[in-house]
N, C-alpha and C positions, 0 to 999 in steps of 0.2 A: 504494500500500500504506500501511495508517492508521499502522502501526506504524513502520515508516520515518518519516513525520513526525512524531513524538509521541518516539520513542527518539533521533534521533540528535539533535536539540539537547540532550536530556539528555546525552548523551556528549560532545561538543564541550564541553560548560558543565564537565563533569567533568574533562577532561583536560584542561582551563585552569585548573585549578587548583595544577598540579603543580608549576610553577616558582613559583609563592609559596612554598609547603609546602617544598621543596626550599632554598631561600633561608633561610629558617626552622629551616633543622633544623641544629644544632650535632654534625657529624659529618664525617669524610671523603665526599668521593662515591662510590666503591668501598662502604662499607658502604650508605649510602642506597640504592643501587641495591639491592644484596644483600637486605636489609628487604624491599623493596619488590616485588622477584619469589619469595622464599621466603614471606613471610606470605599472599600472592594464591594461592600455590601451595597452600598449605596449607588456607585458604577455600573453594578448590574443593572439597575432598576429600573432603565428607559428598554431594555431589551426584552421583557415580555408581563403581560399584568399577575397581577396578585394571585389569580385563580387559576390562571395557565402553571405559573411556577411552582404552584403548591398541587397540583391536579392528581390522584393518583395516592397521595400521600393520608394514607389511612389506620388505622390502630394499632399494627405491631411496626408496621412504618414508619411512623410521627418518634416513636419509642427507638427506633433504632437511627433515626434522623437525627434527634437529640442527643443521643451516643454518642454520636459520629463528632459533632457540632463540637462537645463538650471534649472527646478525644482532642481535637486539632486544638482549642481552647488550652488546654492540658499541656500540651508540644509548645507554644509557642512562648506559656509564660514560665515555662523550664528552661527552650533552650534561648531565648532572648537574656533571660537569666543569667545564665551558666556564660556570655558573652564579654558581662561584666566582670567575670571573674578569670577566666583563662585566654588565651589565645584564639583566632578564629581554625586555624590548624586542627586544632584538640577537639574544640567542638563542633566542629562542622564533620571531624573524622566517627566521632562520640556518639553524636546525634543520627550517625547513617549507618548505624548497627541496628535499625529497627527492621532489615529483613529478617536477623536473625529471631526477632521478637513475633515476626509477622509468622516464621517458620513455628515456632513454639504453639503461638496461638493456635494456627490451623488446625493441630495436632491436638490440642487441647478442648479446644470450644466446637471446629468442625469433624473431628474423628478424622484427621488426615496423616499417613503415615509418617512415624518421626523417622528416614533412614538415615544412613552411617554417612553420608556428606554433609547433610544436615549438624548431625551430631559432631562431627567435626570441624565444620564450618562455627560452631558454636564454640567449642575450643580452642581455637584459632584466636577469635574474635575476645573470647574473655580475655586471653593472655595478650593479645593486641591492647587490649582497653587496661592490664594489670599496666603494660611497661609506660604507658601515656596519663597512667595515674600517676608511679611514681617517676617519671620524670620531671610533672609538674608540682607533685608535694618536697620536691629537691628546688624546686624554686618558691613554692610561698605555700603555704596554707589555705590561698585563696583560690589555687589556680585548681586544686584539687578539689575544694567544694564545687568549682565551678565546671569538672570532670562526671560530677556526680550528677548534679543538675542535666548535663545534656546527656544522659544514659537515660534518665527519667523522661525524658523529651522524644527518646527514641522507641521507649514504653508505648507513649502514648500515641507518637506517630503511627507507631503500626496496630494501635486500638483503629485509630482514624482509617490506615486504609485496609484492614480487614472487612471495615463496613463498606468502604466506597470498592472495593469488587465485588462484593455482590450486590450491592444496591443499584451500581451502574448499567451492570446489564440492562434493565428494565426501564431503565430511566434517561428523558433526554439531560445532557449537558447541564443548561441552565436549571432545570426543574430537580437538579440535584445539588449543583454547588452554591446555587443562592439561597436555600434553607441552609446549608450546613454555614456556610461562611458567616450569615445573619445570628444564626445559634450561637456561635462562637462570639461573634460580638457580642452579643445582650450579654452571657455569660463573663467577659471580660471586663464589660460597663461594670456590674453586679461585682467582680472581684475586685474591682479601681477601688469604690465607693465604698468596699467596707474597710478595706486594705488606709483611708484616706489618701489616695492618690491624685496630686493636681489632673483636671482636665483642660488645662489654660496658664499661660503665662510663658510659655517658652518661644524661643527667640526662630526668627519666618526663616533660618537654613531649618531648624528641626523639625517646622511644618511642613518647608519643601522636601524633605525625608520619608516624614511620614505618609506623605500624598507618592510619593516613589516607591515606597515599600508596599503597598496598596496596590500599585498598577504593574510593578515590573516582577518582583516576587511572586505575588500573591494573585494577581489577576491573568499574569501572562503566564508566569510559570507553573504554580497548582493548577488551574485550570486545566495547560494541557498535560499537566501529567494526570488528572484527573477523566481529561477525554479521553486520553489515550488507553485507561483500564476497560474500557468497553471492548478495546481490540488486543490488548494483551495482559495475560494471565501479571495479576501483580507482583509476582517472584520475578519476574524478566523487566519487570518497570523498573523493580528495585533494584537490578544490576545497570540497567541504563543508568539511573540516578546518581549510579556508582562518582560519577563525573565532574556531580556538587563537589564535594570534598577539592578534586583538585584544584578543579577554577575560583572555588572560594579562596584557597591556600595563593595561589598566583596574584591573586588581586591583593588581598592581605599583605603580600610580601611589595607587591607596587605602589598600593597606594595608603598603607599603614605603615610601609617599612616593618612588619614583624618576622623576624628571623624565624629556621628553624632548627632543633635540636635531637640530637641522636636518637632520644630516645620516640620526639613527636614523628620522623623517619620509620625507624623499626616498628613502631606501634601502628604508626596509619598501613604501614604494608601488611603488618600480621592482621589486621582489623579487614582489609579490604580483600584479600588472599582467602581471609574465613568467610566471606560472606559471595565470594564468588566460586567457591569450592560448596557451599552450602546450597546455592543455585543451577550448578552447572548441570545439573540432570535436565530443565527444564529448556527444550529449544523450542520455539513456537514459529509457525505459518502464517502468513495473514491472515486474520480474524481469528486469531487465539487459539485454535484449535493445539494441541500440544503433542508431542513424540516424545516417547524414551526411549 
């Protein structure tokens, strides 16, 4: 499928850009996040009415929509979090350990076979994520919290897209990711406000941030890695994804100036090596169908 090749490195390319942007923005993470699903949410909202994008969405639906909503809600105010505390390297490699979580789930909540790549690719991945913990608690105490935070992020990421494959199937595009993006919002408002988090006063570069994180992120690149699970099995999106991690580290390195260190090296490769050895069973054809 031509589109498949032609969109999803634009969306990879897209959502590598978040944790510079994020790094960038002189705000709490709570609020960054909140920007970030309320302004996407609001973007949609010339593109189809109220009863079109909700159509469909009925009692175990609405239930598993909120899941979903409150999942990416979950991802976002962890690993925005975990930004302020470590390098983008660490947590961008941290945070994209959620196929192995996405593997786990399957196995756990859909009755899906846990095999020996799997199992391995989990091993891998742990010891990837041991050497990039302690390389960063050899530099501060905070980089380490901040290690922990996007493992939490990656928890939750793969809460969120275990529901968006199978909810996708059935569902157009929009009449999927404007509930769940709007969820996430009201949910993040709800955490600003009790958390007392300003929603004003910060200086028009971190609004123009936030309106960037909203459209380039969040609108171009979930979206189409969101389109894209209606034509591939989400194990194979999540090796594609694989990609974030680098281009976020490149940008990082260009326009933060943050170095990298032996151990964030050996940890992002055991990290990435586990979760593509965890995958590697699954080849797919246009429109998902899959071979072993």
């Amino acid at each position: 499928m031509a589109s498949l090749i032609i969109l999803l490195p634009i969306g990879i390319v897209a959502v590598s850009t978040a944790s510079v942007l994020i790094k960038l923005c002189d705000a709490p993470s709570l609020i960054i996040a909140t920007y970030r699903l309320v302004l996407a949410s609001l973007m949609l909202l010339p593109y189809g009415s109220y009863k079109k994008m909700w159509r469909g969405w009925k009692g175990v639906k609405i239930r598993w929509l909120i899941f979903s909503g409150l999942m990416l809600s979950l991802h976002f105010v962890f690993w925005i979090a975990s930004l302020k505390y470590t390098s983008v390297a660490s947590s961008v490699v941290l945070v994209t350990t959620h196929p192995i979580f996405v593997g786990i789930g399957a196995s756990l909540f859909l009755k899906e076979h846990l095999g020996l790549r799997l199992i391995l690719g989990i091993f891998f991945s742990v010891l990837g994520c041991g050497l990039i913990g302690y390389g960063d608690m050899g530099l501060s105490k905070e980089a380490f919290i901040g290690d922990g935070m996007a493992l939490l992020g990656a928890v939750a990421a793969a809460g969120y897209l275990l529901v968006g494959r199978r909810m996708r199937q059935n569902q157009d595009l929009i009449q999927y990711v404007f509930p769940v993006y709007s969820t996430a919002g009201l949910v993040l408002i709800v955490l600003s406000l009790i958390f007392h988090k300003p929603f004003f006063g910060y200086s028009p570069s971190t609004y123009l941030l936030f309106f960037l994180l909203a459209l380039i992120p969040q609108l171009i690149g979930h979206t189409t890695l969101n389109w894209a699970l209606k034509y591939l099995p989400a194990s194979m999106l999540a090796v594609i994804n694989l990609g974030e991690p680098v281009g976020s580290t490149i940008l990082a390195y260009f326009i933060l100036g943050e170095g990298l260190t032996i151990w964030k090296v050996l940890g992002g490769a055991l990290v990435l090596s586990g979760i593509l050895v965890a995958l590697r069973k699954d080849t797919v054809s246009v429109g998902g169908s899959r071979k072993h």
